[in-house]
C-alpha positions as CSV (number, residue, x, y, z in Angstrom):
1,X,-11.4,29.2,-48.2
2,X,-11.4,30.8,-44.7
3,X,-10.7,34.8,-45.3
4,X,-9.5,34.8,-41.7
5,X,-6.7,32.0,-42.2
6,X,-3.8,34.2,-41.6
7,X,-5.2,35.7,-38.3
8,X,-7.2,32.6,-37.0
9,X,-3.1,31.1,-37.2
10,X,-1.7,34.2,-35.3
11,X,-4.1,33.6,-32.5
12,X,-4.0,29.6,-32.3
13,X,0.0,30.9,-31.9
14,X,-0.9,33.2,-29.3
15,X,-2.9,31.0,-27.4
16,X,-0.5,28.2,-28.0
17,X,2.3,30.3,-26.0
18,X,-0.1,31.1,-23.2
19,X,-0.6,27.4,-22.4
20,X,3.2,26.5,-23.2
21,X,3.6,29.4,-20.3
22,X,0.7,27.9,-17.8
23,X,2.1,24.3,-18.5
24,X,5.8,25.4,-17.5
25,X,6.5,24.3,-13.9
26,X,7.8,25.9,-12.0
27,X,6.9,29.2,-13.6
28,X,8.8,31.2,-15.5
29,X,10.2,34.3,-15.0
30,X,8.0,34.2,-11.3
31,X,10.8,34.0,-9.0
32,X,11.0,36.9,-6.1
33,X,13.5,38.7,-7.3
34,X,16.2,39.8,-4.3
35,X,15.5,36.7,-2.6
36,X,17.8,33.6,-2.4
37,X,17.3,30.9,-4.8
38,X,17.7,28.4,-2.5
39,X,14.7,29.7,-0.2
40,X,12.2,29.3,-3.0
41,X,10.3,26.2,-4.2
42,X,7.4,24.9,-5.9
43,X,4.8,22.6,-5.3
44,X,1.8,22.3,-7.4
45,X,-1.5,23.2,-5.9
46,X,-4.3,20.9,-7.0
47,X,-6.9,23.6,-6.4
48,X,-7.0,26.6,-8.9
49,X,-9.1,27.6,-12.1
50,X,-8.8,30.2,-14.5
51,X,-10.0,33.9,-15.4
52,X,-13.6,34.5,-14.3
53,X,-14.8,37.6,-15.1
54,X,-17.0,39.3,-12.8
55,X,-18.5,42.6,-15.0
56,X,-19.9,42.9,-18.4
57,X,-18.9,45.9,-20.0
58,X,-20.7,47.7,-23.2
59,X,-19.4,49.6,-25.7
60,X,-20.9,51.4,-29.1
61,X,-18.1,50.9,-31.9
62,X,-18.0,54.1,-33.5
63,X,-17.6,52.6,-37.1
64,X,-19.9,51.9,-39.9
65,X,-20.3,47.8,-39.6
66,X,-19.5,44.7,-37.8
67,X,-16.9,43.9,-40.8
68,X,-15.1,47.4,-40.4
69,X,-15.3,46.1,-36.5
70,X,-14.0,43.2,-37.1
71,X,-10.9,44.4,-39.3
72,X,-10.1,47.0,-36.8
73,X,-9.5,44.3,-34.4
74,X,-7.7,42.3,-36.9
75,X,-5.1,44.7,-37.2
76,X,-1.8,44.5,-35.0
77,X,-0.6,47.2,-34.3
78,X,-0.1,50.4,-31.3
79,X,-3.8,50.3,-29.6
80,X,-4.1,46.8,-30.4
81,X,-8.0,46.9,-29.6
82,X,-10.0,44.4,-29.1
83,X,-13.0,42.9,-27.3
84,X,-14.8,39.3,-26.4
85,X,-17.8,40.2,-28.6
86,X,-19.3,42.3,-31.4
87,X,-23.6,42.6,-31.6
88,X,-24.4,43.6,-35.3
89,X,-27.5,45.7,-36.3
90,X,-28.8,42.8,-37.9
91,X,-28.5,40.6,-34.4
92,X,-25.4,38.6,-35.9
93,X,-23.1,37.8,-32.5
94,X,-19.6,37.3,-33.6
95,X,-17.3,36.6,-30.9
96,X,-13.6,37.6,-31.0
97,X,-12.0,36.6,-27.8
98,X,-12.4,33.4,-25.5
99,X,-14.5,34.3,-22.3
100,X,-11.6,33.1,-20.4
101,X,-9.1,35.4,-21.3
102,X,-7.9,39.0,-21.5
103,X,-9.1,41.3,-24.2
104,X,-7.9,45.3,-24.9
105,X,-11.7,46.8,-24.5
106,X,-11.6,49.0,-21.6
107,X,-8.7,50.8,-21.5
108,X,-7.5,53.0,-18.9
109,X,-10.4,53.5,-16.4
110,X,-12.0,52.4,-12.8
111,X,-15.5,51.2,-11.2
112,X,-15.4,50.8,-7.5
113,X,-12.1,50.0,-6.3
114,X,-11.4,47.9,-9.7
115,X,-8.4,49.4,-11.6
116,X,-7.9,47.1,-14.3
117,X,-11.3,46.0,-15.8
118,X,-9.4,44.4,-19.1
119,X,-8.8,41.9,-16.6
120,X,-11.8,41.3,-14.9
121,X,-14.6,41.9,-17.3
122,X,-16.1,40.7,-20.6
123,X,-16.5,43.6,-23.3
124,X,-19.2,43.9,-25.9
125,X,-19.3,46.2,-28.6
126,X,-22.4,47.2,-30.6
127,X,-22.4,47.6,-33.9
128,X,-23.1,51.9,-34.1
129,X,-21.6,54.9,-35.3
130,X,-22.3,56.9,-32.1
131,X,-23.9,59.4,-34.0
132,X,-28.0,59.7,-33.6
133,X,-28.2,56.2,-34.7
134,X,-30.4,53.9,-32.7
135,X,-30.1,50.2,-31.8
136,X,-32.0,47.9,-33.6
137,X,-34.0,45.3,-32.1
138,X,-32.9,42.8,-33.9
139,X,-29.4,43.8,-31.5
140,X,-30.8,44.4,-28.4
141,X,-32.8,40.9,-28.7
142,X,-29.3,39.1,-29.5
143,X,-27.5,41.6,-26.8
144,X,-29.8,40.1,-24.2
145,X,-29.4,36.7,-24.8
146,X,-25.9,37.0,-24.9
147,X,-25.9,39.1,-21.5
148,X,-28.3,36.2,-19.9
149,X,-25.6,33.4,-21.4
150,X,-22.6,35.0,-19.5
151,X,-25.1,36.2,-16.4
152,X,-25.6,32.5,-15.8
153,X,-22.3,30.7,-17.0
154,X,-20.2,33.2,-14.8
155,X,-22.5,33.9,-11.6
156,X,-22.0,38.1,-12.7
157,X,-23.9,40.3,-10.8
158,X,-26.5,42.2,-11.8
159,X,-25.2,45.5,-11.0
160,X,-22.3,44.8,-12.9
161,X,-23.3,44.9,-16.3
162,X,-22.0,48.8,-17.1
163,X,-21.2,50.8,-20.0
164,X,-17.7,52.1,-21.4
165,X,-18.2,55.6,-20.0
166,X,-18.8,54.2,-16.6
167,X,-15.5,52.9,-16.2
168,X,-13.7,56.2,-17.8
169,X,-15.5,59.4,-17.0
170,X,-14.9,62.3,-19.5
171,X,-12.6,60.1,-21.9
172,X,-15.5,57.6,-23.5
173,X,-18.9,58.2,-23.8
174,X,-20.3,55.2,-25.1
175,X,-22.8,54.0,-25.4
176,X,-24.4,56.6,-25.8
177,X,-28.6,56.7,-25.7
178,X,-28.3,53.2,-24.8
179,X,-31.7,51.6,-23.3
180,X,-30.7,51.0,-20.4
181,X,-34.0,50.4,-18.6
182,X,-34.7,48.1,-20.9
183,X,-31.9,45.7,-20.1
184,X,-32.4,46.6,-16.2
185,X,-35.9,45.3,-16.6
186,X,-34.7,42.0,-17.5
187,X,-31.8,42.0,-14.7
188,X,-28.7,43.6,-16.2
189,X,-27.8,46.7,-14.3
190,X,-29.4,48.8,-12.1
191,X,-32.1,51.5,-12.7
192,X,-34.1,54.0,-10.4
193,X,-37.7,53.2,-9.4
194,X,-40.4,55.3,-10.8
195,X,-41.8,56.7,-7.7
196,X,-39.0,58.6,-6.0
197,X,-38.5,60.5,-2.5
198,X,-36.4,63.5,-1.7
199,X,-33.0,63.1,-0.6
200,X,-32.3,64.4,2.7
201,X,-30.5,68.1,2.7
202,X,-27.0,66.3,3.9
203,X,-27.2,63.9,1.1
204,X,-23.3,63.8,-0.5
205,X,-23.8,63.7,-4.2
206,X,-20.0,63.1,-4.8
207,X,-20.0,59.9,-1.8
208,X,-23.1,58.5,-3.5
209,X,-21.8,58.4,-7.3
210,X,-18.2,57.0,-5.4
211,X,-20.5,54.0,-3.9
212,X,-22.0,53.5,-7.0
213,X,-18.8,52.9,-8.9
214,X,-17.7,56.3,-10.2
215,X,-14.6,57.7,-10.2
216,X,-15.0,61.1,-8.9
217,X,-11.3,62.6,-9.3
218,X,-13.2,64.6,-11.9
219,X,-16.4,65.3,-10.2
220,X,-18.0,67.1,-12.8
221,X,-16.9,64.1,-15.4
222,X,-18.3,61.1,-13.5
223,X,-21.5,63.9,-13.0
224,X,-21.6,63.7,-16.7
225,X,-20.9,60.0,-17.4
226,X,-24.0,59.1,-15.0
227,X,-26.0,60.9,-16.6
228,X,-25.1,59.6,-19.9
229,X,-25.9,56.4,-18.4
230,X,-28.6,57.2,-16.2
231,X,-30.8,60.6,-17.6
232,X,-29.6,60.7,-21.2
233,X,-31.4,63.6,-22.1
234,X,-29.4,65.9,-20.5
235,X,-25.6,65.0,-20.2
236,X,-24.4,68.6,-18.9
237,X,-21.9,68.6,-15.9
238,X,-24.1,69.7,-13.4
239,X,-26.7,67.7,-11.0
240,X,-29.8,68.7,-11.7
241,X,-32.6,68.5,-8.4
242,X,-34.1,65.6,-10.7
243,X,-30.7,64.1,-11.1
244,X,-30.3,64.2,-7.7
245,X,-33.5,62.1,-7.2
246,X,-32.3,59.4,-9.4
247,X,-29.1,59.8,-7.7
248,X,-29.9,59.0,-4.4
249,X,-32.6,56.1,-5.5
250,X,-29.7,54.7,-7.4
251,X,-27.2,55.5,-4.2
252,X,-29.6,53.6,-2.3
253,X,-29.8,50.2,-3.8
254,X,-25.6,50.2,-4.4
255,X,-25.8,50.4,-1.1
């Protein structure tokens, strides 16, 4: 017997009434409101496609295991969370959310000029409490192969595969002492060189972490989410002159 019956129905229901919606011609509920009725038409394109997303966003869960995971996002409810894919300790991918549609991951938060990454990105959460617990290899191993899958199937980027405090400077921190170098070794995201030059005295620390992606409303909270990203072992508000090395290598090659 299949312990996820009663929700696997719910979203066969909900994915039912998203293609009853797409299959509807003309539209529904599409028409420009305040103009005249009889101004307005249809005709069916023959060229279109659907949802591709163009970033990869990770996350650490915060809870105890996949299963706890996997009931959160089970539940319906007022956050109504969600997210394509979960990564367990043990390397065990479970996938939650069709590549091709719209999961509740990232919240309210911006990279670049890209407002509303729910609908433009593919979010992965890692099974870890957040709290001085490390990724296993076993994960990373399975996290990689599922990065190189979607890399491949959906033409992404390379410097789009980003973490949840990226996107939402001094709201999320996750994940947090994440290997990123690892993963930018094997093409997902950026990472500085090892041999770096001095930036020039005009260099703009706030216009470089802007080009990057940050959102730098809160200067001193997209200081701290790139270096929870980027240096790790010091996440204070405040650039560093080593951060601003790695800052202007990075600024460089987002260039």
């Amino acid at each position: 017997m299949n312990k996820y019956a009663a929700t696997e129905k719910i979203y066969k229901d909900k994915a039912k009434s998203f293609s009853e919606i797409i299959k509807t011609v003309p539209p529904p509920a599409q028409k420009i409101d305040g103009l005249d009725p009889t101004i307005q038409s249809w005709v069916g394109s023959i060229n279109f496609g659907i949802r591709k997303p163009n970033f990869v966003i990770i996350h650490h869960t915060a809870q105890n295991s996949t299963q706890q995971t996997i009931n959160t996002f089970l539940v319906k409810g007022k956050s109504e969370v969600s997210s394509h894919y979960i990564v367990g300790k043990d390397g065990v991918v479970v996938q939650m959310v069709n590549d091709y549609l719209r999961a509740n991951h990232a919240g309210i938060g911006k990279w670049g000029n890209t407002s509303d990454l729910n609908s433009s990105s593919i979010g992965i959460e890692l099974d870890n409490n957040g709290i001085n617990q490390p990724f296993t290899d076993a994960q990373i191993k399975s996290l990689v192969a599922l990065l190189d899958a979607l890399k491949k199937r959906y033409n992404i980027p390379t410097a789009n595969f980003i973490g949840h405090s990226d996107i939402a400077p001094g709201r999320k921190n996750d994940p947090k002492n994440f290997p990123w170098k690892v993963l930018a070794k094997q093409g997902f995201g950026l990472w500085y060189d090892d041999i770096l030059n001095l930036p020039p005295e005009d260099f703009n620390a706030e216009l470089a972490l802007r080009v990057i992606g940050y959102n730098t409303s809160n200067l001193p909270a997209a200081i701290e989410a790139f270096k929870i990203h980027f240096v790790q072992t010091d996440i204070t508000q405040v650039l560093t002159p080593a951060d601003r090395l790695i800052l202007f290598n990075l600024y460089k090659k987002y260039m």
